[in-house]
C-alpha positions as CSV (number, residue, x, y, z in Angstrom):
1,X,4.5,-11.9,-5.8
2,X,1.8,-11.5,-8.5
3,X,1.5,-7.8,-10.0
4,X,-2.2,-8.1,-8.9
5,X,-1.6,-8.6,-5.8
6,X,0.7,-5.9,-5.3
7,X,-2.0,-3.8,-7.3
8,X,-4.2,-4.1,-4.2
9,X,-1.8,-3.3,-1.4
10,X,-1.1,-0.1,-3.5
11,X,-4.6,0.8,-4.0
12,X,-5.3,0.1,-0.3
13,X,-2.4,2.6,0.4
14,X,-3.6,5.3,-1.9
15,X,-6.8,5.3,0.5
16,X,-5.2,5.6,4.0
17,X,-3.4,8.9,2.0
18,X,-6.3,10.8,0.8
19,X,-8.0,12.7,3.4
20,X,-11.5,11.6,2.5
21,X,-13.4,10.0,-0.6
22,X,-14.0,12.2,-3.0
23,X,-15.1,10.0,-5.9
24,X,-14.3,6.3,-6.9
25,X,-11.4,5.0,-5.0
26,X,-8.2,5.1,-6.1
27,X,-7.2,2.0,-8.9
28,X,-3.6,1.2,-8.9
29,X,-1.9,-0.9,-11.7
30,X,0.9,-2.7,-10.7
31,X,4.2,-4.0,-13.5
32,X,6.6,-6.0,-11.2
33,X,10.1,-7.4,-12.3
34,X,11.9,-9.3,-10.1
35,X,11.9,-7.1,-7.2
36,X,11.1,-4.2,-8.2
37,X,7.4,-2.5,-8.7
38,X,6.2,0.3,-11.1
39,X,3.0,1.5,-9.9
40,X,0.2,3.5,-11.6
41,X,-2.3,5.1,-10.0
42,X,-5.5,6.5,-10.9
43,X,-7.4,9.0,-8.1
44,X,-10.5,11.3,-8.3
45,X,-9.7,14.3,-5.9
46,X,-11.5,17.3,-4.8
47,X,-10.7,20.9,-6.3
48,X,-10.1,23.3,-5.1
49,X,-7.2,21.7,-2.7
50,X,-3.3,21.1,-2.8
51,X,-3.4,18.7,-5.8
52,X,0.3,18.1,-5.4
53,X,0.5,17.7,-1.2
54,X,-2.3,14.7,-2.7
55,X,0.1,13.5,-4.8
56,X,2.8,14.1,-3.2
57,X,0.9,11.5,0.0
58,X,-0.3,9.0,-2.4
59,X,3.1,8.6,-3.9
60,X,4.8,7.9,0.0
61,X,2.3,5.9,1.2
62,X,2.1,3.8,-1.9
63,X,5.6,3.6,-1.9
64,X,6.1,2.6,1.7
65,X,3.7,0.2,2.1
66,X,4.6,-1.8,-1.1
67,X,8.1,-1.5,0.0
68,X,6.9,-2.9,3.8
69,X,4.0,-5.4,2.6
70,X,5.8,-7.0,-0.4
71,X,9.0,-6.5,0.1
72,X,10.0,-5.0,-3.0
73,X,11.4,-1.3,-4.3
74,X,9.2,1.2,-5.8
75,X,11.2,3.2,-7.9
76,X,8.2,5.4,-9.4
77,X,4.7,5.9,-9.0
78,X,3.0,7.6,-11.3
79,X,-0.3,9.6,-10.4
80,X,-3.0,9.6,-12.8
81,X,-5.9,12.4,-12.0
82,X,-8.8,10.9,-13.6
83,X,-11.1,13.5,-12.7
84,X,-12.1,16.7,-10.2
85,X,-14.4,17.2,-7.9
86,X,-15.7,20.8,-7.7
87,X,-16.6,21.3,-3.6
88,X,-18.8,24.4,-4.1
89,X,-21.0,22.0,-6.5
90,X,-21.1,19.1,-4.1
91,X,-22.0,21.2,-1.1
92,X,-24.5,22.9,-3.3
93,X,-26.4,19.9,-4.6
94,X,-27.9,19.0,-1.2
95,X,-29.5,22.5,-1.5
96,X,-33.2,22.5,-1.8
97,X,-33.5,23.9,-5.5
98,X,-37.2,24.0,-6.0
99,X,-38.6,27.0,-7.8
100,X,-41.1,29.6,-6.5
């Protein structure tokens, strides 16, 4: 199976984990050797929160549905944060901020 491929089922996975979007959706990159698939991925998550229970999601899902859809092991997956989202700003910016 082509590592692109496999890049999407990951990325799809990554999705179903995260509790809600926070940002861009997760980008997985994908090296596959014979049977076996070393995945990267990249997320955007909110802070404050559990950054590792995140990770710690992403990582089984990702690993359990490459392993189901693809048939192939998943010995690592390696979680890239590529940025945070503050919730006290995004809650704020719908705010009407005009000045009196």
């Amino acid at each position: 199976m082509a590592d692109g491929v496999v890049a999407k089922i990951a990325g799809q996975a990554a999705r179903e984990a995260l509790p809600a979007p926070s940002g861009a959706p997760p980008h997985a990159t994908v090296t596959v050797h014979h049977d076996i698939a070393r995945v990267r991925v990249s997320l955007e998550l909110d802070y404050p929160s559990d950054l590792a229970a995140q990770c710690a999601a992403v990582r089984q899902r990702v690993t359990l549905r490459v392993e189901e859809c693809a048939e192939m092991s998943v010995p690592e997956v390696d979680i890239d944060i590529e940025h945070l989202h503050s919730t006290q700003t995004r809650l704020g910016a719908g705010r009407d901020r005009r000045l009196r």
